[in-house]
Kinemage of the C-alpha trace (Angstrom):
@kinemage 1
@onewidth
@group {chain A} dominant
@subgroup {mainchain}
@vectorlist {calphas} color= white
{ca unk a 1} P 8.298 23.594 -52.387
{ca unk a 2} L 5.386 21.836 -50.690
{ca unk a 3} L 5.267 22.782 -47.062
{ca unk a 4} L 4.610 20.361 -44.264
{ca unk a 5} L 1.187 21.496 -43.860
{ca unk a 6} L -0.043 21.043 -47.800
{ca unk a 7} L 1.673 17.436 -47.450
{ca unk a 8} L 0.504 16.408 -43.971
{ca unk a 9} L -2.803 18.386 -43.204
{ca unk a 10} L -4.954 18.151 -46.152
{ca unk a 11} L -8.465 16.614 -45.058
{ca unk a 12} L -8.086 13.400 -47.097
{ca unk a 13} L -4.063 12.871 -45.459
{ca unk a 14} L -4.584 13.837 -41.697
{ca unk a 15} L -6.610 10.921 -40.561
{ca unk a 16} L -3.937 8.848 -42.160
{ca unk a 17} L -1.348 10.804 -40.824
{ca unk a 18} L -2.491 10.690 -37.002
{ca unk a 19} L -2.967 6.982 -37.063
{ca unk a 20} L 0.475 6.935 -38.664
{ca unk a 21} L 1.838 8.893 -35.643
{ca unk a 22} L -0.434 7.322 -33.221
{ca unk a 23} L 1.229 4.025 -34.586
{ca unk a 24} L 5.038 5.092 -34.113
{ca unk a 25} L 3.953 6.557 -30.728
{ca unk a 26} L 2.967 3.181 -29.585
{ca unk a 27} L 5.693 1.656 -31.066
{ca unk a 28} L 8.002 3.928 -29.357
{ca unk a 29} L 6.609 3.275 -26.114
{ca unk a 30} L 6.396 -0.144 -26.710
{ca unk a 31} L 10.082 -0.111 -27.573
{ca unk a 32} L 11.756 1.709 -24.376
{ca unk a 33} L 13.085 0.070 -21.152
{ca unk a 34} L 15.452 0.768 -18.052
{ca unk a 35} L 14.053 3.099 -15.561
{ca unk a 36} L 12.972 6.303 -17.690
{ca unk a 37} L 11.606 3.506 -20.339
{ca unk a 38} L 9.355 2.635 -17.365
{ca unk a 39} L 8.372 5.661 -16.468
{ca unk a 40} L 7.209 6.494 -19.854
{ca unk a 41} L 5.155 3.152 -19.837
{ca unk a 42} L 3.586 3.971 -16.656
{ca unk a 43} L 2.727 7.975 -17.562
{ca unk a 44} L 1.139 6.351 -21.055
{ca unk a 45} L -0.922 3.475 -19.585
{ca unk a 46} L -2.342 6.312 -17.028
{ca unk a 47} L -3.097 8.441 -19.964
{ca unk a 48} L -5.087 5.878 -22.096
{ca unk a 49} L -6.797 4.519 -18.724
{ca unk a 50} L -7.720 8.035 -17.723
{ca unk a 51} L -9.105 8.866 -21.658
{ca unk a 52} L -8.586 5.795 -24.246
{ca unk a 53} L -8.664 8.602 -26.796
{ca unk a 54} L -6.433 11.126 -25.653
{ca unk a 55} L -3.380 10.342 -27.444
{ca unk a 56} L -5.067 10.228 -30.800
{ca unk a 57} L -7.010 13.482 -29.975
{ca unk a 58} L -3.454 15.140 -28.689
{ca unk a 59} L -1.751 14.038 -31.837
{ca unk a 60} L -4.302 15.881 -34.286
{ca unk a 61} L -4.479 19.088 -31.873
{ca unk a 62} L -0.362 19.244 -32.002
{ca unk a 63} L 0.072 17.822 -35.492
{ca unk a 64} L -0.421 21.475 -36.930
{ca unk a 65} L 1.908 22.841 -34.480
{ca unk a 66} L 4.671 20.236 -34.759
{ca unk a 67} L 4.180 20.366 -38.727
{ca unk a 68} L 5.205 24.150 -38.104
{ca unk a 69} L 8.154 23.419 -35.526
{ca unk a 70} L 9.527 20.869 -38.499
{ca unk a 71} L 9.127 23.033 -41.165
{ca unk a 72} L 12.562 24.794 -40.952
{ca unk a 73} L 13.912 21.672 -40.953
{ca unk a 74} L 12.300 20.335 -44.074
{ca unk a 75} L 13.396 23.173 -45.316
{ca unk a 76} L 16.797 22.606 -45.338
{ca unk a 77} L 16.561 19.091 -45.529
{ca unk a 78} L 14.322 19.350 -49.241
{ca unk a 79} L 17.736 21.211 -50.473
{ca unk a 80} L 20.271 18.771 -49.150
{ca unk a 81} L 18.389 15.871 -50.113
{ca unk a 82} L 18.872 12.411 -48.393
{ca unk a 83} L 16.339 10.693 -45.650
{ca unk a 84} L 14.451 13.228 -43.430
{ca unk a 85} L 15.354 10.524 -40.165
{ca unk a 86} L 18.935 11.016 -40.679
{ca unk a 87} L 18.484 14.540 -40.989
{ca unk a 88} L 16.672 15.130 -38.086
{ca unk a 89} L 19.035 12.489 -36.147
{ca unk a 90} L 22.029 14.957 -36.828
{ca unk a 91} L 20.065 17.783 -35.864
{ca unk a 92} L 18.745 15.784 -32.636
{ca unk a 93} L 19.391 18.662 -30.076
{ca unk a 94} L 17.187 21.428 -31.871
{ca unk a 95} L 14.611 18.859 -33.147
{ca unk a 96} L 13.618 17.625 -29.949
{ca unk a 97} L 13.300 20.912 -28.300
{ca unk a 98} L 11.285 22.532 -30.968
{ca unk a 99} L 9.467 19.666 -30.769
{ca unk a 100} L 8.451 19.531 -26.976
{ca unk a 101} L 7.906 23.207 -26.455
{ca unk a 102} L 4.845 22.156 -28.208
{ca unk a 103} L 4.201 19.838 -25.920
{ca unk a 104} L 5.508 21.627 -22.666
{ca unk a 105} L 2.662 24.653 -23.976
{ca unk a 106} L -0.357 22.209 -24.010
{ca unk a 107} L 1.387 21.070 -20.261
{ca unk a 108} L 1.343 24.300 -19.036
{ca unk a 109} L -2.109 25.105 -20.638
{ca unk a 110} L -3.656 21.859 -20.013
{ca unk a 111} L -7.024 21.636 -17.295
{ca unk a 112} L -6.728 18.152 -16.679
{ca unk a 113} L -4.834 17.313 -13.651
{ca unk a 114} L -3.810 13.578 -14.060
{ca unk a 115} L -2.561 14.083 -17.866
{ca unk a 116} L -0.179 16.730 -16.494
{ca unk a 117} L 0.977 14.824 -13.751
{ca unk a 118} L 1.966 11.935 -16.038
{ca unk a 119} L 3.396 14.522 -18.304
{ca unk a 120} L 5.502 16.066 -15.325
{ca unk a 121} L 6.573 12.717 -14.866
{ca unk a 122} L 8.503 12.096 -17.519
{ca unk a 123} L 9.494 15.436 -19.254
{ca unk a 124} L 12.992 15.248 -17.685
{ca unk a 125} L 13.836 11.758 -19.803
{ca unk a 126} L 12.105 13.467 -22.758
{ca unk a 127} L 14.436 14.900 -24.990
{ca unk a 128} L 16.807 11.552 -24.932
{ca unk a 129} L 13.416 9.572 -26.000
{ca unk a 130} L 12.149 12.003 -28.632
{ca unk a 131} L 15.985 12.332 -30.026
{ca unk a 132} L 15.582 8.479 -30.134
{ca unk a 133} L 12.786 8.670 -32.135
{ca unk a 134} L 13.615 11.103 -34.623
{ca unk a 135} L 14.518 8.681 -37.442
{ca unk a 136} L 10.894 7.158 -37.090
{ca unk a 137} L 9.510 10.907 -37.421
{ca unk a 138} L 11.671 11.971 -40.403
{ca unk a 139} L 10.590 8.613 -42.152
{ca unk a 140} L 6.552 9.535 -41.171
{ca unk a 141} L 7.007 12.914 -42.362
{ca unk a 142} L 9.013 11.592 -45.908
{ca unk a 143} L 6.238 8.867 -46.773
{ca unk a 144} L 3.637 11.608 -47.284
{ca unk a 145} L 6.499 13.270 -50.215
{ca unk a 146} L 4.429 12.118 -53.195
């Protein structure tokens, strides 16, 4: 079986990849509202005002990381069979937490006061919006099975 790193991290696939995921990151934020939806907005315009570039440079230093946290996953998933989204979906709960430990490290481990504050901001409405986007990931990830 191909792991998630020969299919995602090869040097002609990343670039493609991170735009990919810098694409269904905007379109995720595009696509919240209510008050956490807000919150989110706010935390990712003061991101890209404070560094137009940081999302796309925080999406290839985590991709290899979040490629490993989804690897069980595909695992299992490659032997059921079906779409990766809906697979994730039903496993929304583990997904999203193996998912943002990655991104609670780089918090925690981050030197740049202003990108942690907007993190801080929103981890507590985190989990609901990455569980919401979990169909969009498992359809990223399943694009690149060729």
């Amino acid at each position: 079986m191909v792991t998630l790193h020969e299919m995602l991290l090869t040097p002609d696939r990343m670039p493609q990849v991170v735009t990919d995921c810098e694409e269904l990151v905007n379109g995720e934020v595009a696509g919240m509202s209510g008050v956490s939806g807000t919150a989110v907005k706010l935390a990712y315009k003061t991101v890209r005002t404070f560094d137009t570039r940081h999302i796309h440079y925080m999406i290839e230093q985590l991709l290899p990381k979040m490629a490993d946290a989804l690897q069980p996953f595909w695992a299992d998933f490659k032997a059921a069979g079906g779409e990766f989204g809906d697979y994730l979906a039903k496993r929304d709960d583990e997904a999203a937490e193996a998912l943002l430990a990655i991104t609670d490290e780089r918090g925690r481990n981050s030197g740049r006061p202003v990108i942690v504050k907007a993190y801080t901001t929103v981890r507590g409405s985190a989990a609901k919006h990455v569980k919401a986007a979990l169909p969009n990931v498992g359809a990223l990830v399943q694009k690149y099975d060729r």
